[in-house]
N, C-alpha and C positions, 0 to 999 in steps of 0.2 A: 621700505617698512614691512614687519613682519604681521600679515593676518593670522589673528589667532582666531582659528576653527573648533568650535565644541559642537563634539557629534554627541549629538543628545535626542538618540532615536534606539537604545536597548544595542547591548551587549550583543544580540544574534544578528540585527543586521549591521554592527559595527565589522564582524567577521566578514559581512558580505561585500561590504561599502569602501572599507578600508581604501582598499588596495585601489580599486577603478579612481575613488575621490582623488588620490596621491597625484596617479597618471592624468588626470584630466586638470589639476591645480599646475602641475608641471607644465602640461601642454599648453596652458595658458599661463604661462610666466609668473605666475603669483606665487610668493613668497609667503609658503604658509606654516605654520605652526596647526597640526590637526591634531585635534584629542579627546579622551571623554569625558576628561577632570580636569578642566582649567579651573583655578580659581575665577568666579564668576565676573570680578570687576575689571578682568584680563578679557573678556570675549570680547571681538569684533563681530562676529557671527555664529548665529545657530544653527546648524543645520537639525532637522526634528521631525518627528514622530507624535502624532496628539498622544499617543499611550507611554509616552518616555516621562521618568520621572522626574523630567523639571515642569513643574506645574507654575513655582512663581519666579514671577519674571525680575521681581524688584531689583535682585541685588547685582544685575546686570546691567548697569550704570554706564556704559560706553557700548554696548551691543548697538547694532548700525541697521540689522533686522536678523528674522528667525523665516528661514528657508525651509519649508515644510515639502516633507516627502513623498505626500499625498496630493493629490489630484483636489479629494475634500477636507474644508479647513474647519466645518461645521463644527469640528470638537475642541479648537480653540480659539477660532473666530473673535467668542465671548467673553474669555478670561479678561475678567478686569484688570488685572495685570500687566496685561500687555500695550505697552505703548508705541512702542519700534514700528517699524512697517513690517508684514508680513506678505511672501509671497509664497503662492500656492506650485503645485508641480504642474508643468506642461511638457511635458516629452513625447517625441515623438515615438518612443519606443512604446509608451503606454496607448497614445492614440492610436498605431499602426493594430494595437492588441484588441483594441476599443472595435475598429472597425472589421475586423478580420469576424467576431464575436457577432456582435449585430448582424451584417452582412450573411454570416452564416444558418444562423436561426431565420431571418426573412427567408432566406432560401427555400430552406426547410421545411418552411411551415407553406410559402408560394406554392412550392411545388408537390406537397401533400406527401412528404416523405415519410413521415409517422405512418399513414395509412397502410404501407407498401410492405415499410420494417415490421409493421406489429404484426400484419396479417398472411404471414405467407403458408397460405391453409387450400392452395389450390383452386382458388377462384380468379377468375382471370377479371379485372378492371380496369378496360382500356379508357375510364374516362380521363382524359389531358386537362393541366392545370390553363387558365387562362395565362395569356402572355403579362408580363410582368407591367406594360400601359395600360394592363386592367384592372390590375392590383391598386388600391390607394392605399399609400404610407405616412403617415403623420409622424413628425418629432417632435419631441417635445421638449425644450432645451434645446439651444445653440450656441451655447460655445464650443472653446475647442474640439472637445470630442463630438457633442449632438454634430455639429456644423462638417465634420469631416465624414461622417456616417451617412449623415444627409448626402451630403455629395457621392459620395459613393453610389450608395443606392439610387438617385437620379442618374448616375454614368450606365447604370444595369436598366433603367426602362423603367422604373417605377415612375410615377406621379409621386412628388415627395411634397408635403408642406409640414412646413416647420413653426412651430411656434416658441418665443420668446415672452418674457416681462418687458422688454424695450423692445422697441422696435431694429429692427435687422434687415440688412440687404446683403443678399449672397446672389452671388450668380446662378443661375438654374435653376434655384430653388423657390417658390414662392413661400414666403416671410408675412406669419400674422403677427400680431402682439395683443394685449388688451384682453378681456376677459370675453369681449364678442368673437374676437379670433380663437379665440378655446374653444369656445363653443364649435366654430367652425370646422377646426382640425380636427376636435371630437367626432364631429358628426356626421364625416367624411373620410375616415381611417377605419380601411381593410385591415391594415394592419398599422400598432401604436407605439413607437418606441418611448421609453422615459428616461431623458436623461437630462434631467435637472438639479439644479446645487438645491443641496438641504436645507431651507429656513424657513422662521416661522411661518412665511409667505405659502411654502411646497409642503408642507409635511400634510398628509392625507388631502393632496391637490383630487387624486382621483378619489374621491369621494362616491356614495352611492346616487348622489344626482347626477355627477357626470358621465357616470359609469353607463349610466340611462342612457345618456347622449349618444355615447356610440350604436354602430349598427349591429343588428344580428350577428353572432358569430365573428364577430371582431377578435384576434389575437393582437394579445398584449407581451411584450416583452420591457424587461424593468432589470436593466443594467445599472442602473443611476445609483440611486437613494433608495432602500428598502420603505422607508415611510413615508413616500410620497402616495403609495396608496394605503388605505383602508383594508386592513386585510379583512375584516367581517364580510364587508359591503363587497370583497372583491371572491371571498366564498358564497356570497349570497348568490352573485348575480352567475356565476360558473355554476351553480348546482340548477336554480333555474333555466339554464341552456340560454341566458343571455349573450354569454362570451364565449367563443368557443375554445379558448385556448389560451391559456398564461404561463410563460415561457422567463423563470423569476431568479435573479443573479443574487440579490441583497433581498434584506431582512432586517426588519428592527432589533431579532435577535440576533447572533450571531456564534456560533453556527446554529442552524436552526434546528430548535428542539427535535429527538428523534419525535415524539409524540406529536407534532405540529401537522395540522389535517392536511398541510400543503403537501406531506411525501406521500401520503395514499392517495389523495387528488387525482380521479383519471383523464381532470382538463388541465392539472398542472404540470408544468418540469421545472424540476430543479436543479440550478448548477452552484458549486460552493465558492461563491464571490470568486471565480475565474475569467470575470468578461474582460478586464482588462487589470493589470500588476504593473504595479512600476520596477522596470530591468536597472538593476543598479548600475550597466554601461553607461545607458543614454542617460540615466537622470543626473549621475556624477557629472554631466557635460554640463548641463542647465545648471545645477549649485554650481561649479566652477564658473561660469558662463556670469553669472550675478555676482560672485564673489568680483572677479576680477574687473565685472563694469562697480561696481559699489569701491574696489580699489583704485579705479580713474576718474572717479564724481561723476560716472554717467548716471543714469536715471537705472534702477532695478526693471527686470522684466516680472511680470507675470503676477502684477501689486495686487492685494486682495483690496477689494473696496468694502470698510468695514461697515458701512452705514449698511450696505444691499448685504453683507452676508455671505458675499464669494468674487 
């Protein structure tokens, strides 16, 4: 039987997508029909983009689910529309990105690299950074990406605790959960990653009381979700010399106003949502990879749990 595939994720990454989806629906035997306009009540699957113009889901009467190309599902999670099951992206190509990103900024900021690059004005400053088991690293967030980041950064010497909404056992890693483990990870993090799925639950998680929580001169970096922090509360506490460093991927805007205090900020950096992209090789494996179990009655990988949000 013929799957019919509607890429319903925009005209520029259909250019990009094309081609890999073809070879990797091939490479897994599936017999597909791929397109950008099928008639709606023809779809077996979506493959999607929250900014693609199919918003209602209705008159897709036999679609089997809508395979989202994003990592975050936060922007159609909600649509009451949607009945199907949906699943979120997990690639490894996006997580190798995830981690490479993280990974590199801890460094950077461990090893006091800023200081080195800004100031080469002929002062010589042999003070050496502590070894990296003196560094504490909090995550925050673990799933796929927090949780491979995490490990990483334990493989390099950090003290890593991670925190989740559920509770989590990972090897290496010490695992809170519960709003007293926040606390904890707060208030024990050298350095703070965020990488948490967006819902009502996360959005301004880092608030100006938790912000409290941490220590002196805590650097924050925020790959995740742009609105998981507070951006007032997180200029308040950097102009006060609370924090000393916020190192910020996302943004509730996007892209972030040139006028936003964050690019003059001399404790901020800014990168433009570059921590991690999903590579249209590897992610064509994963949609393939679900098409072809959802064409055998196996169970879909990578199911969004609608009730939690992600």
């Amino acid at each position: 039987m013929t799957a019919n595939i509607l890429f319903a994720a925009g005209d520029t990454r259909w250019r990009v997508y094309e081609a890999p989806l073809r070879r990797a629906l091939d490479n897994k035997g599936v017999d597909a029909r791929l397109a950008t306009d099928l008639p709606p009540a023809e779809v077996d699957y979506i493959v999607y983009a929250p900014d693609s113009a199919v918003q209602d889901f209705t008159p897709f009467i036999r679609a089997r689910a809508v395979l989202n190309l994003w990592a975050g599902v936060e922007k159609i999670v909600t649509n009451p529309t949607l009945h199907i099951p949906l699943a979120r992206m997990v690639d490894h190509g996006l997580t190798q990105g995830m981690v490479e990103w993280v990974t590199g900024h801890v460094l950077r900021h461990h090893l006091g690299m800023d200081t080195h690059i800004l100031h080469q004005d002929g002062v010589w400053r042999p003070d050496a950074p502590p070894l990296a088991s003196d560094r504490r690293v909090s995550v925050l967030g673990l799933g796929a990406l927090g949780a491979a980041c995490a490990r990483m950064l334990s493989h390099l010497g950090f003290p890593v605790t991670g925190w989740s909404r559920s509770p989590k056992d990972i090897d290496t890693l010490r695992c809170l959960s519960g709003e007293a483990g926040l606390h904890t990870a707060l208030e024990e993090a050298d350095i703070l990653v965020l990488l948490l799925p967006l819902t009502p639950d996360t959005e301004s998680l880092l608030d100006a009381a938790r912000l409290a929580l941490l220590p002196a001169d805590t650097v924050i970096l925020n790959p995740g979700r742009g609105p998981l922090i507070d951006d007032d509360a997180l200029l308040a506490a950097l102009d006060a010399g609370k924090i000393g460093h916020a190192t910020l991927d996302v943004f509730r805007e996007e892209p972030l106003p040139p006028a936003h205090p964050f690019w003059a900020h001399s404790r901020v950096t800014v990168t433009p949502h570059i921590a991690s992209e999903t590579r249209s090789e590897t992610a064509a494996q994963v949609i393939a990879e679900n098409i072809s179990r959802g064409e055998a009655g196996k169970p879909l990988l990578h199911l969004v749990d609608r009730d939690a949000g992600y």
